[in-house]
Every structure is written in C-alpha cells, then in structure tokens.
mmCIF file of the N, C-alpha and C atoms, coordinates in Angstrom:
data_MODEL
# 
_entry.id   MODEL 
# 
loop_
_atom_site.group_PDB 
_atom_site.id 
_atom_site.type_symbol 
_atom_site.label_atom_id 
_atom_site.label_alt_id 
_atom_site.label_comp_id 
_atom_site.label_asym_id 
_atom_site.label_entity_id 
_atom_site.label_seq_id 
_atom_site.pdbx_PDB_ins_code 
_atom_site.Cartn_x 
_atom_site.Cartn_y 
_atom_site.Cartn_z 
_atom_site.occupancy 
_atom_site.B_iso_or_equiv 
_atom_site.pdbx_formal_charge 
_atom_site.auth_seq_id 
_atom_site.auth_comp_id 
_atom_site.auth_asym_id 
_atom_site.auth_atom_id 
_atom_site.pdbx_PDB_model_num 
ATOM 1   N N  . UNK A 1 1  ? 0.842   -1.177 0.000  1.00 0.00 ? 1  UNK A N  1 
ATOM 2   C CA . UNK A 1 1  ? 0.000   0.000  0.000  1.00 0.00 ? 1  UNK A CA 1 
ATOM 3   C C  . UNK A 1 1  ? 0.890   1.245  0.000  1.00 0.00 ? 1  UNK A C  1 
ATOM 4   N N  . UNK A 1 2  ? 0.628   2.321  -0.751 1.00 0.00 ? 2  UNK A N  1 
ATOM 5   C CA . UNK A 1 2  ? 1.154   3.525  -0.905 1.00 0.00 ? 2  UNK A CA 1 
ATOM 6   C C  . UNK A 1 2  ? 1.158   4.080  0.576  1.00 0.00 ? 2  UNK A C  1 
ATOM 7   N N  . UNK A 1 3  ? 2.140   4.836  1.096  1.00 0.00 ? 3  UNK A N  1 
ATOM 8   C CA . UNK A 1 3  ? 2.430   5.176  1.871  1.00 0.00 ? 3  UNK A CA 1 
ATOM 9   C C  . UNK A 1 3  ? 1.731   6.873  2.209  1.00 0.00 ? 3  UNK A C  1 
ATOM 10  N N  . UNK A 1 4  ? 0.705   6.654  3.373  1.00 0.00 ? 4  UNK A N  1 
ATOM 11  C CA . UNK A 1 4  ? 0.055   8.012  3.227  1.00 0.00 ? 4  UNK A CA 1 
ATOM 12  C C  . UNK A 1 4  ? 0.376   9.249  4.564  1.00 0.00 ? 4  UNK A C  1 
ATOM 13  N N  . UNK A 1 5  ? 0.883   10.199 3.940  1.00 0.00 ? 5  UNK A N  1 
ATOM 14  C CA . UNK A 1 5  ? 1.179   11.152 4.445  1.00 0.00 ? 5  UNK A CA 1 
ATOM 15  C C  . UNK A 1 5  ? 0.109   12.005 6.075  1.00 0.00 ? 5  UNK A C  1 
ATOM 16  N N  . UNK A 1 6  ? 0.918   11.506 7.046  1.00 0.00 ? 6  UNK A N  1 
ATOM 17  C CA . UNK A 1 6  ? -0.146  12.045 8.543  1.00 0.00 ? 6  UNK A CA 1 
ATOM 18  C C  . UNK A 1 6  ? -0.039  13.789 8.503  1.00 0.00 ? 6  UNK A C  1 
ATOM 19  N N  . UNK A 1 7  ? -0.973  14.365 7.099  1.00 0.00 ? 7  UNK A N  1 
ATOM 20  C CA . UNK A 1 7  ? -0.847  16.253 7.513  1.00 0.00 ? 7  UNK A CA 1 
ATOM 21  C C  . UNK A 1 7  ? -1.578  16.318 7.900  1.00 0.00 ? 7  UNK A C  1 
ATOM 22  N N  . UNK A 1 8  ? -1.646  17.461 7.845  1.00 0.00 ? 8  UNK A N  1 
ATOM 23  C CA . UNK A 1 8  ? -2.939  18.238 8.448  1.00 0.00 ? 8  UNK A CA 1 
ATOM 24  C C  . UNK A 1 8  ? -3.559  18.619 7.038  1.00 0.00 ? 8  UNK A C  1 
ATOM 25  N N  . UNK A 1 9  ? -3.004  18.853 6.017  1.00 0.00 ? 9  UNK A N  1 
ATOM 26  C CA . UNK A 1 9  ? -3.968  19.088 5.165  1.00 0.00 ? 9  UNK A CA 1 
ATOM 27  C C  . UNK A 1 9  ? -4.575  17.467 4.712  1.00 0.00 ? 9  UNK A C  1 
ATOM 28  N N  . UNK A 1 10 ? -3.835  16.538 5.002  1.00 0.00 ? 10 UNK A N  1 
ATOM 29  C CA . UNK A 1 10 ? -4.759  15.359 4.405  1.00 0.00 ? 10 UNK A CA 1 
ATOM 30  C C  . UNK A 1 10 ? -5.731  14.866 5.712  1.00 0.00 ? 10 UNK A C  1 
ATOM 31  N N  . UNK A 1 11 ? -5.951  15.454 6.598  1.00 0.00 ? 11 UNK A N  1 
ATOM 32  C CA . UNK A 1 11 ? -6.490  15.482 7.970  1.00 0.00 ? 11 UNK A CA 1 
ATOM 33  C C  . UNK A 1 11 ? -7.758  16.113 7.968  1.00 0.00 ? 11 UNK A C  1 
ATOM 34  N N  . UNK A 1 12 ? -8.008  17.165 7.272  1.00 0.00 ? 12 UNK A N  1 
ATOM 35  C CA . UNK A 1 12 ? -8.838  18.545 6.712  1.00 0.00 ? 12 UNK A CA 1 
ATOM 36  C C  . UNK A 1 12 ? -9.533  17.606 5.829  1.00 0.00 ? 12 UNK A C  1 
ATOM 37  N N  . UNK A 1 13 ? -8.910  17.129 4.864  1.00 0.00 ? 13 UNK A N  1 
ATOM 38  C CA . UNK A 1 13 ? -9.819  16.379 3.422  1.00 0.00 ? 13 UNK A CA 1 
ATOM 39  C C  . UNK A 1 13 ? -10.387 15.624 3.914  1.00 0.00 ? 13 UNK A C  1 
ATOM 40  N N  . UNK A 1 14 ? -9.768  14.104 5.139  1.00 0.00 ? 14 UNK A N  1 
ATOM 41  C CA . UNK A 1 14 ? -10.638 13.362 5.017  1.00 0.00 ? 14 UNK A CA 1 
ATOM 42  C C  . UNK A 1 14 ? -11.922 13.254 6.176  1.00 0.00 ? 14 UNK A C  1 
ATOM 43  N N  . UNK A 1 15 ? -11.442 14.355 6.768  1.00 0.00 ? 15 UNK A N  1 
ATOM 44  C CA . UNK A 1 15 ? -12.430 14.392 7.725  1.00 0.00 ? 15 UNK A CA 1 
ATOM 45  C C  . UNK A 1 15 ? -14.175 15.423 7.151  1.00 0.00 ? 15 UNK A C  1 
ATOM 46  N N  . UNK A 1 16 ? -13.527 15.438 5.928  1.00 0.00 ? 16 UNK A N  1 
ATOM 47  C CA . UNK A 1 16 ? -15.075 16.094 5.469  1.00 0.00 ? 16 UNK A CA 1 
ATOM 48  C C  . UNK A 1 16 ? -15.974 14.544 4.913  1.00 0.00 ? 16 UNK A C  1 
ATOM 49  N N  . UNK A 1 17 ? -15.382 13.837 5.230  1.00 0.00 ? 17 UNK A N  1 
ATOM 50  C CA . UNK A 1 17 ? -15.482 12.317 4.105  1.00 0.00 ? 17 UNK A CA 1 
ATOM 51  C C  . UNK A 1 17 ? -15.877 11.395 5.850  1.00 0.00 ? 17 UNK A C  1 
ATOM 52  N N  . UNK A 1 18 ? -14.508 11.364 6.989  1.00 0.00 ? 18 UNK A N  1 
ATOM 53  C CA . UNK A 1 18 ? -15.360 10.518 8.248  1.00 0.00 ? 18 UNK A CA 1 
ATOM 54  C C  . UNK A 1 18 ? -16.467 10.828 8.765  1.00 0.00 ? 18 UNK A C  1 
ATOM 55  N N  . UNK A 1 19 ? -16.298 12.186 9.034  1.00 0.00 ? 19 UNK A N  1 
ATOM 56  C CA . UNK A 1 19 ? -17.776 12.617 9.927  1.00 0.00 ? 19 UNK A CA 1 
ATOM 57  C C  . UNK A 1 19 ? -18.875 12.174 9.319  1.00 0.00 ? 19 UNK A C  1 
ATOM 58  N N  . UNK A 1 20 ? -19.204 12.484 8.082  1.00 0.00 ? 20 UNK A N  1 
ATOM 59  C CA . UNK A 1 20 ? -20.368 11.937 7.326  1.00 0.00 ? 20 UNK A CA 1 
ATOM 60  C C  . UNK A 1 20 ? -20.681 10.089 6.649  1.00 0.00 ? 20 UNK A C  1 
ATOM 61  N N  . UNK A 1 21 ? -19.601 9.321  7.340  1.00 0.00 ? 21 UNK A N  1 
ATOM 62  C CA . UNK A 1 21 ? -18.960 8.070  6.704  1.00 0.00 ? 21 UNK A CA 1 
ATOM 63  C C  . UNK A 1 21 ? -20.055 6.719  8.003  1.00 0.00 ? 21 UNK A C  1 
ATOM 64  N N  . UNK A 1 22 ? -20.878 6.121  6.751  1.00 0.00 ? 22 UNK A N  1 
ATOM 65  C CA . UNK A 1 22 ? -22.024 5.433  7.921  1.00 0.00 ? 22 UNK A CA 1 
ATOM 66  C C  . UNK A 1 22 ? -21.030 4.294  8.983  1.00 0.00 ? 22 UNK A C  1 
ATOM 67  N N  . UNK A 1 23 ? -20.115 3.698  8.599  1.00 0.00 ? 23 UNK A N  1 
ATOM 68  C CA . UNK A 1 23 ? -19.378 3.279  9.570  1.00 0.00 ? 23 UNK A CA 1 
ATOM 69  C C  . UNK A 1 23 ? -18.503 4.062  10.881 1.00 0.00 ? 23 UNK A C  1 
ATOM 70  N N  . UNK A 1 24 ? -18.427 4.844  10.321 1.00 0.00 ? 24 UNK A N  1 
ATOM 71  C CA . UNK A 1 24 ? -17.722 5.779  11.314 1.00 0.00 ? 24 UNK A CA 1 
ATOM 72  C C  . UNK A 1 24 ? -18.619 6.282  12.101 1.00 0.00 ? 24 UNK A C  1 
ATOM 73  N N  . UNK A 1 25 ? -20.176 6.244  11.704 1.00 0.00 ? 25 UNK A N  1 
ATOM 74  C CA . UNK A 1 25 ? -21.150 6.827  13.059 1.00 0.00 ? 25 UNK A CA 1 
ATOM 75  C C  . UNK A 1 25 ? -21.389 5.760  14.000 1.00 0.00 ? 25 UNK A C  1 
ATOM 76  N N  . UNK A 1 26 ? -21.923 4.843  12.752 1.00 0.00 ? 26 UNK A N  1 
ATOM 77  C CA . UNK A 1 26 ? -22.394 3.524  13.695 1.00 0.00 ? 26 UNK A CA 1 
ATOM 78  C C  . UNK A 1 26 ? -21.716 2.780  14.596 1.00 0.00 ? 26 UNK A C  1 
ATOM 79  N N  . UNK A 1 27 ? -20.010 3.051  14.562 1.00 0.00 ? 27 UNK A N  1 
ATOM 80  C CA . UNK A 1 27 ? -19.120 2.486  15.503 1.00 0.00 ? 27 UNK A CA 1 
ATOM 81  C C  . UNK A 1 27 ? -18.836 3.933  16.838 1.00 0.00 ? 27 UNK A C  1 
ATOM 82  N N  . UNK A 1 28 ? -19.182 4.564  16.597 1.00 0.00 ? 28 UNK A N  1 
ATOM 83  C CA . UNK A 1 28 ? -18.781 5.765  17.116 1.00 0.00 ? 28 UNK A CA 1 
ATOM 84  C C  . UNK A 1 28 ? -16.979 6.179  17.228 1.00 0.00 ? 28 UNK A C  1 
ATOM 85  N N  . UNK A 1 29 ? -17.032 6.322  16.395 1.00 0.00 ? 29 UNK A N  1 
ATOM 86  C CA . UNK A 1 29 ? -15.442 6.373  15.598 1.00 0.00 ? 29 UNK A CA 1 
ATOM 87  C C  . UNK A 1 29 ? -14.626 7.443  16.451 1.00 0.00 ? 29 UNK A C  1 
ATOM 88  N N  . UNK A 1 30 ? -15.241 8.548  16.433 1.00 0.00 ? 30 UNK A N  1 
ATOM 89  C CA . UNK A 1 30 ? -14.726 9.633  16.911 1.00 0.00 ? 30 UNK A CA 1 
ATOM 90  C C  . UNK A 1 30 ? -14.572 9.631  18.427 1.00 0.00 ? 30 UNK A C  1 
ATOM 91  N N  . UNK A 1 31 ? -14.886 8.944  19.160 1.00 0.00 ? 31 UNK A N  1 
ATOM 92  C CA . UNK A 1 31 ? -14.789 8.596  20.522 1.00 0.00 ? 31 UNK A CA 1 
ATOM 93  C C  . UNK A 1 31 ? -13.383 8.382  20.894 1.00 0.00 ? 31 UNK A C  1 
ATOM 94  N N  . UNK A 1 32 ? -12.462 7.548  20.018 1.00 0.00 ? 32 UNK A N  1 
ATOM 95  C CA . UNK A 1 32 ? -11.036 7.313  20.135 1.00 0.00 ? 32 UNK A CA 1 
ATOM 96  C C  . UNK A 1 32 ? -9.989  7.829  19.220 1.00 0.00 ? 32 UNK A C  1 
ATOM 97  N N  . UNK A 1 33 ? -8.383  7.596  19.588 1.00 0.00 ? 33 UNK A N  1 
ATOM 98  C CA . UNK A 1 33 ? -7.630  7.785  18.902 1.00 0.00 ? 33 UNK A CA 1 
ATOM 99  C C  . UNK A 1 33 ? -7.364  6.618  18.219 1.00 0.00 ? 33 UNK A C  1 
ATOM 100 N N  . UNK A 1 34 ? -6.906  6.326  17.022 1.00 0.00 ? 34 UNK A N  1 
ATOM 101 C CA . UNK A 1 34 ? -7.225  7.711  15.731 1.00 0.00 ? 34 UNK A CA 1 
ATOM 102 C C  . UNK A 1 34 ? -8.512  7.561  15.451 1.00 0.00 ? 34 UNK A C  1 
ATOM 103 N N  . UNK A 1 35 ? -9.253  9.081  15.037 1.00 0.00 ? 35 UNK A N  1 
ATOM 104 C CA . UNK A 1 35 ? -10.204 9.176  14.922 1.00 0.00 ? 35 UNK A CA 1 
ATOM 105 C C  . UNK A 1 35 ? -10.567 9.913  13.490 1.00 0.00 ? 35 UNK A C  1 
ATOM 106 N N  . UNK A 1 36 ? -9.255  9.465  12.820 1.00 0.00 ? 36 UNK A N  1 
ATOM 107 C CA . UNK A 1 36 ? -9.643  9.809  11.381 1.00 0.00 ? 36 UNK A CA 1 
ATOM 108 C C  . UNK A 1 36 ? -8.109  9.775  10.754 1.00 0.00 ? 36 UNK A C  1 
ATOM 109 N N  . UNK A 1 37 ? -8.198  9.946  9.321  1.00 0.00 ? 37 UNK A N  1 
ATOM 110 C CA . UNK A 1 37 ? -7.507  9.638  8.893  1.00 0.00 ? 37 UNK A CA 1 
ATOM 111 C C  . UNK A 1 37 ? -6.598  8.295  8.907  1.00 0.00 ? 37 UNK A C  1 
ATOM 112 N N  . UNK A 1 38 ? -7.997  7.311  8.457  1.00 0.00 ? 38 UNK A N  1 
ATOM 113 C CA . UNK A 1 38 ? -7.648  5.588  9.283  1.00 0.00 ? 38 UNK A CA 1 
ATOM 114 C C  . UNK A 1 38 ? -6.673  4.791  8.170  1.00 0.00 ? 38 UNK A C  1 
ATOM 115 N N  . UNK A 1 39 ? -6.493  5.599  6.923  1.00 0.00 ? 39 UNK A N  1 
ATOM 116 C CA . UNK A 1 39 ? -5.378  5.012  6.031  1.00 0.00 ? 39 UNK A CA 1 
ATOM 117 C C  . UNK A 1 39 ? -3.939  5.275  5.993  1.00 0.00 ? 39 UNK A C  1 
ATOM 118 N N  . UNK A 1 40 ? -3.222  6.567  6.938  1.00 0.00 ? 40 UNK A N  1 
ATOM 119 C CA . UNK A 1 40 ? -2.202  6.734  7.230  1.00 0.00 ? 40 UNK A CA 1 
ATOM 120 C C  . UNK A 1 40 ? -1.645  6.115  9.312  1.00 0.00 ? 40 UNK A C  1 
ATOM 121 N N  . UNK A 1 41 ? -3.078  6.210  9.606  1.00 0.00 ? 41 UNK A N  1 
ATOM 122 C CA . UNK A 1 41 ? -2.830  6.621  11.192 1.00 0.00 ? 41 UNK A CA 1 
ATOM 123 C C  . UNK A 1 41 ? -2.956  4.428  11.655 1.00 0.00 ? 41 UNK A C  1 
ATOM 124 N N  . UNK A 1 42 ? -3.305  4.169  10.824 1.00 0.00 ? 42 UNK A N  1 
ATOM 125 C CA . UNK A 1 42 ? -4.361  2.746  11.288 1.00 0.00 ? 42 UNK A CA 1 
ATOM 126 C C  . UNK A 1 42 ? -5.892  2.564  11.589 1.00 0.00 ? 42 UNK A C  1 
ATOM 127 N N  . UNK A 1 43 ? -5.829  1.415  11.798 1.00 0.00 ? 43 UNK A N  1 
ATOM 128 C CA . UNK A 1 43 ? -7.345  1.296  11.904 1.00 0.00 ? 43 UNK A CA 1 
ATOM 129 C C  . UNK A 1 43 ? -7.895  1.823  13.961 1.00 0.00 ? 43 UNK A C  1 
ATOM 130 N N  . UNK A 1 44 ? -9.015  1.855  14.242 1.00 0.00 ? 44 UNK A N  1 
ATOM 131 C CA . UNK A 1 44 ? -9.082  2.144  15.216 1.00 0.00 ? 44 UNK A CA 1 
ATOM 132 C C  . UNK A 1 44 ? -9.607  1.021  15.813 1.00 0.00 ? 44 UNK A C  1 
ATOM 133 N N  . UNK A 1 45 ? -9.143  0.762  17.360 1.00 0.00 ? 45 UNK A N  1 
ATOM 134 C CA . UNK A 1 45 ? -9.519  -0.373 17.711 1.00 0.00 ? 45 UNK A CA 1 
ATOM 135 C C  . UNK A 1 45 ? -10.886 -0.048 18.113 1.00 0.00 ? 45 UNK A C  1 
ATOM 136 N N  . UNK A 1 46 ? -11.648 0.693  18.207 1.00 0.00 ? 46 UNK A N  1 
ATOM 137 C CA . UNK A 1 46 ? -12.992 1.014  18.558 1.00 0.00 ? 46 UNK A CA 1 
ATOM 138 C C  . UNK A 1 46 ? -14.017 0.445  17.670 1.00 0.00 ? 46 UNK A C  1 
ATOM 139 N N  . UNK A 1 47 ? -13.208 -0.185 16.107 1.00 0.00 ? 47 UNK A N  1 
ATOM 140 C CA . UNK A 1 47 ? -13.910 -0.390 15.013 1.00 0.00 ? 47 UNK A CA 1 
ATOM 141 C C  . UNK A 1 47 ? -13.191 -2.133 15.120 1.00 0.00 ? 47 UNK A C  1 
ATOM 142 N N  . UNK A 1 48 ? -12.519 -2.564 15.797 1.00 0.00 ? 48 UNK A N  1 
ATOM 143 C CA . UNK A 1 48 ? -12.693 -4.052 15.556 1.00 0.00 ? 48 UNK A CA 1 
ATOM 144 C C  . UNK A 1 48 ? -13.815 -4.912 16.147 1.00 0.00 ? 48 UNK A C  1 
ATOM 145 N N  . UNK A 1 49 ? -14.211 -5.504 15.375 1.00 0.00 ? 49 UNK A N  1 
ATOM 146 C CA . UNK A 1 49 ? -15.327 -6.477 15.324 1.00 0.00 ? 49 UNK A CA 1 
ATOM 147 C C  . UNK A 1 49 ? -16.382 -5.658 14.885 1.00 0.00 ? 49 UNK A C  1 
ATOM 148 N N  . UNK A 1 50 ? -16.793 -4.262 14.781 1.00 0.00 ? 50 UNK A N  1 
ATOM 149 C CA . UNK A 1 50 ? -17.752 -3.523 14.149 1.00 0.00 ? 50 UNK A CA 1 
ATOM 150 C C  . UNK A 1 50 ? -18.689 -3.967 13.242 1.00 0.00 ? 50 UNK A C  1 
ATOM 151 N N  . UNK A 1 51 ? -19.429 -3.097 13.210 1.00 0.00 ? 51 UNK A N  1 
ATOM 152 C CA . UNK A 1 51 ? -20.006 -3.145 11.666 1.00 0.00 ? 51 UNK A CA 1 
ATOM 153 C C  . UNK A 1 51 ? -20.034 -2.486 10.811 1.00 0.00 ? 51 UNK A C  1 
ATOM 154 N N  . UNK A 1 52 ? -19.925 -3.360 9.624  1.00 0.00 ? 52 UNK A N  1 
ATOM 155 C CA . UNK A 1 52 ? -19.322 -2.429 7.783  1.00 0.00 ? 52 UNK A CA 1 
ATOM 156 C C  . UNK A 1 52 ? -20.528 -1.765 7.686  1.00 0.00 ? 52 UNK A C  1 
ATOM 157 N N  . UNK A 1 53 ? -20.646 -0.706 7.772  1.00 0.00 ? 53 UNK A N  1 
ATOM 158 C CA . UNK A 1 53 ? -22.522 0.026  7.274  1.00 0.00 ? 53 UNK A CA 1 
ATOM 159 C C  . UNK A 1 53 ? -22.011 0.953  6.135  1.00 0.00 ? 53 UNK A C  1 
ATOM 160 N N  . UNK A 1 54 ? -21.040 0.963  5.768  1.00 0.00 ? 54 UNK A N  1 
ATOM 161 C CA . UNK A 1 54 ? -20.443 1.564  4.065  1.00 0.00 ? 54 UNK A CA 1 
ATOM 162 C C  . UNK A 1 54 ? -19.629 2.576  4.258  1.00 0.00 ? 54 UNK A C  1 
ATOM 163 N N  . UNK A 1 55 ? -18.597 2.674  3.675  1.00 0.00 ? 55 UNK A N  1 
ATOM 164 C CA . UNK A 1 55 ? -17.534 3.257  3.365  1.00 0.00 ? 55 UNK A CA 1 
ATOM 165 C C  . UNK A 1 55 ? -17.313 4.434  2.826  1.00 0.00 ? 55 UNK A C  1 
ATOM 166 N N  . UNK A 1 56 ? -16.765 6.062  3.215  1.00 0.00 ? 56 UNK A N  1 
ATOM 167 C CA . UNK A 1 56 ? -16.655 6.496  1.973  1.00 0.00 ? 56 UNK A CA 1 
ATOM 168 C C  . UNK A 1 56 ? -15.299 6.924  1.300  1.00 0.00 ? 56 UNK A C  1 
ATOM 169 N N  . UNK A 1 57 ? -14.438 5.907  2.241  1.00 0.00 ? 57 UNK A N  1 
ATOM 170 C CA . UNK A 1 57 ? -12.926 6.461  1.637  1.00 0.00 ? 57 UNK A CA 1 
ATOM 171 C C  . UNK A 1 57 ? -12.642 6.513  0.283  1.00 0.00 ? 57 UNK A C  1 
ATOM 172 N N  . UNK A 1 58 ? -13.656 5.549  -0.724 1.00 0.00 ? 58 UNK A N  1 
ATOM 173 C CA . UNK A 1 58 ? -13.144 5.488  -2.326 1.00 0.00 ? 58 UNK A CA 1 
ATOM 174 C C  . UNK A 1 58 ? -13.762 7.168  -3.126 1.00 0.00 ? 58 UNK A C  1 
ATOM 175 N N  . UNK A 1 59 ? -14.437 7.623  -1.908 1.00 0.00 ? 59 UNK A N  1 
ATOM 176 C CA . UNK A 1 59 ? -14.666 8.782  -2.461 1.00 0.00 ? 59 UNK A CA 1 
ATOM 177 C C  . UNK A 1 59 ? -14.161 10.184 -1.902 1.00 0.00 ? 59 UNK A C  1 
ATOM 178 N N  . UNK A 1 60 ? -12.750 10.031 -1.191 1.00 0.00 ? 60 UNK A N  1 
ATOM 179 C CA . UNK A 1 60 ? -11.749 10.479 -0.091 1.00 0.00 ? 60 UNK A CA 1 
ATOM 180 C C  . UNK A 1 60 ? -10.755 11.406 -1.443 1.00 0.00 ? 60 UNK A C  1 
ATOM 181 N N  . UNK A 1 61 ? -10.496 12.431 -0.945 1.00 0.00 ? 61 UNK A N  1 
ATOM 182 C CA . UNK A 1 61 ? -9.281  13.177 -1.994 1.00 0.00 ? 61 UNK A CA 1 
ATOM 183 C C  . UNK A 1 61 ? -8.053  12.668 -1.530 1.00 0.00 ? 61 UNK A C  1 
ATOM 184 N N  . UNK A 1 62 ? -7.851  11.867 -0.405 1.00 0.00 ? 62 UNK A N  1 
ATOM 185 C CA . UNK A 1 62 ? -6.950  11.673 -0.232 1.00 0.00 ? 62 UNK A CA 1 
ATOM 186 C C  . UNK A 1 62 ? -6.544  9.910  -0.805 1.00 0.00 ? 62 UNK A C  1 
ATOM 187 N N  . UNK A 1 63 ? -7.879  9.265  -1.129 1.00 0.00 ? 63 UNK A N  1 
ATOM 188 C CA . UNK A 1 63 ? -7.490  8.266  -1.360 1.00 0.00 ? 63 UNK A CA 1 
ATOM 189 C C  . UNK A 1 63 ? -7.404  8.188  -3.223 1.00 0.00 ? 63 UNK A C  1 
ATOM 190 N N  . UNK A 1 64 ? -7.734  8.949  -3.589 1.00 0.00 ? 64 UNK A N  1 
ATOM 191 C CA . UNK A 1 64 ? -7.546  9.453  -5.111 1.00 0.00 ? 64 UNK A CA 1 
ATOM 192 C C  . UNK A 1 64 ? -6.436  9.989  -4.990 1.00 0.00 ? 64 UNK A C  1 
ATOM 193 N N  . UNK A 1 65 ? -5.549  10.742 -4.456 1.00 0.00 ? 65 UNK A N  1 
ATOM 194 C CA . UNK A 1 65 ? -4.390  11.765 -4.469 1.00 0.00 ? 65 UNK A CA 1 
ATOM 195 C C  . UNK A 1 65 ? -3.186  10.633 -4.289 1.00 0.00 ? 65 UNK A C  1 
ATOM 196 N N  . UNK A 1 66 ? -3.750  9.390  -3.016 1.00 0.00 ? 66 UNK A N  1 
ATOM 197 C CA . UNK A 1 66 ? -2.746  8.521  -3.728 1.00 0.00 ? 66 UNK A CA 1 
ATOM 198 C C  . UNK A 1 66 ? -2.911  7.309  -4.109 1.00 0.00 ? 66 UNK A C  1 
ATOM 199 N N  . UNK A 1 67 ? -3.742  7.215  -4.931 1.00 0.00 ? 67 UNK A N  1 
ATOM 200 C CA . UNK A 1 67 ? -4.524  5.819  -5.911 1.00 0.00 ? 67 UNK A CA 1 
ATOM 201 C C  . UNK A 1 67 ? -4.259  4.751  -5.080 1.00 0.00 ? 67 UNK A C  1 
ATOM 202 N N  . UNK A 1 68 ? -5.226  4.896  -3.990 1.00 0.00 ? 68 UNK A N  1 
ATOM 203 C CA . UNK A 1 68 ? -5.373  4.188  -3.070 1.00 0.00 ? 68 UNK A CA 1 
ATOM 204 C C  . UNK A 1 68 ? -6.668  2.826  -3.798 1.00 0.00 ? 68 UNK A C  1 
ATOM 205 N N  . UNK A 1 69 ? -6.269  1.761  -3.371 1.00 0.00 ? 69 UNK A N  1 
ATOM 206 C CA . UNK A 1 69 ? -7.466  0.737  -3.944 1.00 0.00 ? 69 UNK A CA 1 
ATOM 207 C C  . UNK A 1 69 ? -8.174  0.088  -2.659 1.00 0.00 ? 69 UNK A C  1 
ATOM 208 N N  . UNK A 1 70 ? -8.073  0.599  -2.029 1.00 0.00 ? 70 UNK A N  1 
ATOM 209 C CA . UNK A 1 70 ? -8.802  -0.731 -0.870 1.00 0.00 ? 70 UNK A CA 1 
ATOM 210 C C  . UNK A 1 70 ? -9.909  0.564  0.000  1.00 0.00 ? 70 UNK A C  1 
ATOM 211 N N  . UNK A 1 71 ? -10.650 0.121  1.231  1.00 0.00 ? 71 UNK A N  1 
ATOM 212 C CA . UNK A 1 71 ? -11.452 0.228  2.152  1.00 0.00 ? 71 UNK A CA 1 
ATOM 213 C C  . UNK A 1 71 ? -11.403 0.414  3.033  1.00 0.00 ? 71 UNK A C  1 
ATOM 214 N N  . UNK A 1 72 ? -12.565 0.522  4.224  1.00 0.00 ? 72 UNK A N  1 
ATOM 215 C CA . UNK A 1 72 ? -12.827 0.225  5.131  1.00 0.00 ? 72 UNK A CA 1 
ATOM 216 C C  . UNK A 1 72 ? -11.336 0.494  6.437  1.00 0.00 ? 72 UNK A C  1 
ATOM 217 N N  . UNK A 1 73 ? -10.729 1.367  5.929  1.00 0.00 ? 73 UNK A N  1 
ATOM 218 C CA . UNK A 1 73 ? -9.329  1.618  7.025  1.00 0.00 ? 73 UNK A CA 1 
ATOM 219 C C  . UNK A 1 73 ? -8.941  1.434  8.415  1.00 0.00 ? 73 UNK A C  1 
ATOM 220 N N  . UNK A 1 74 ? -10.424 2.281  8.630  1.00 0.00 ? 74 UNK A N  1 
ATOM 221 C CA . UNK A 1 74 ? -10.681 2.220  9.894  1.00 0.00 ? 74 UNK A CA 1 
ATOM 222 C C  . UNK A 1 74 ? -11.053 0.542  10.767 1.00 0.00 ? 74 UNK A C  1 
ATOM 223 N N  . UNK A 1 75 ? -11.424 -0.241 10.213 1.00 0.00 ? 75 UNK A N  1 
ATOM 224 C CA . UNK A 1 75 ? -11.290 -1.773 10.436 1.00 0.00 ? 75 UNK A CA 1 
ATOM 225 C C  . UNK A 1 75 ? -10.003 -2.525 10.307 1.00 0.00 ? 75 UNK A C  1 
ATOM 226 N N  . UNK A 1 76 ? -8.919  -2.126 9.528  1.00 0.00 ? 76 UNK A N  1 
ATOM 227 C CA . UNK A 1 76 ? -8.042  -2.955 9.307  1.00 0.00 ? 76 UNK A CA 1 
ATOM 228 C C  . UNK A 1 76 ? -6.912  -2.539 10.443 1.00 0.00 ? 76 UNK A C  1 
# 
C-alpha cells in the first residue's frame, strides 16, 4: 500500500469524508484515537469487530491523491 502522508492538510480532506462516513457513526469512531484519517494513522480499535454500514474512503481526496485501492481503514 502507498504510503500516506499524517498532515494536516490530508487530515482537513478526510475528515469532510469521516464525519459523514455510515461506519464511522455507527461504531462511534470519533470517541477514540485515531479518529480519522484511518489510512495513514491505522485502523481504530474502537472499530474491531464492528459493523461495515459503508464506506466512503473510495470517495476520499486523499485516497484518489494517492490511488489508493482498498477500504474500510478504519477496520483494518
């Protein structure tokens, strides 16, 4: 996997993408660290064993900026 940069401007992008992201409510994502940016930072353990209620990292500027192919971040 491409190696993704922890800024603050890619911090800004994808958090217009978690807050609104149905897995990230339904687990209550934001409760822990990391609480975004789950493709550079890791997944959050708040989200293991969760549930997938849909994704919107494939529609993330940051996961286009670095032709990112996979999902669900915050789970892995």
């Amino acid at each position: 996997m491409t190696k993704v940069d922890d800024s603050v401007a890619n911090r800004d992008i994808c958090g217009r993408f978690c807050g609104s992201c149905p897995t990230y409510a339904a687990n209550n994502l934001k409760a822990d660290n990391p609480n975004l940016l789950f493709c550079a930072r890791g997944g959050s353990a708040k989200a293991a064993g969760g549930k997938k209620e849909g994704c919107n990292c494939p529609k993330c500027g940051v996961h286009t900026r670095y032709k990112l192919t996979s999902d669900y971040y915050c789970m892995k």
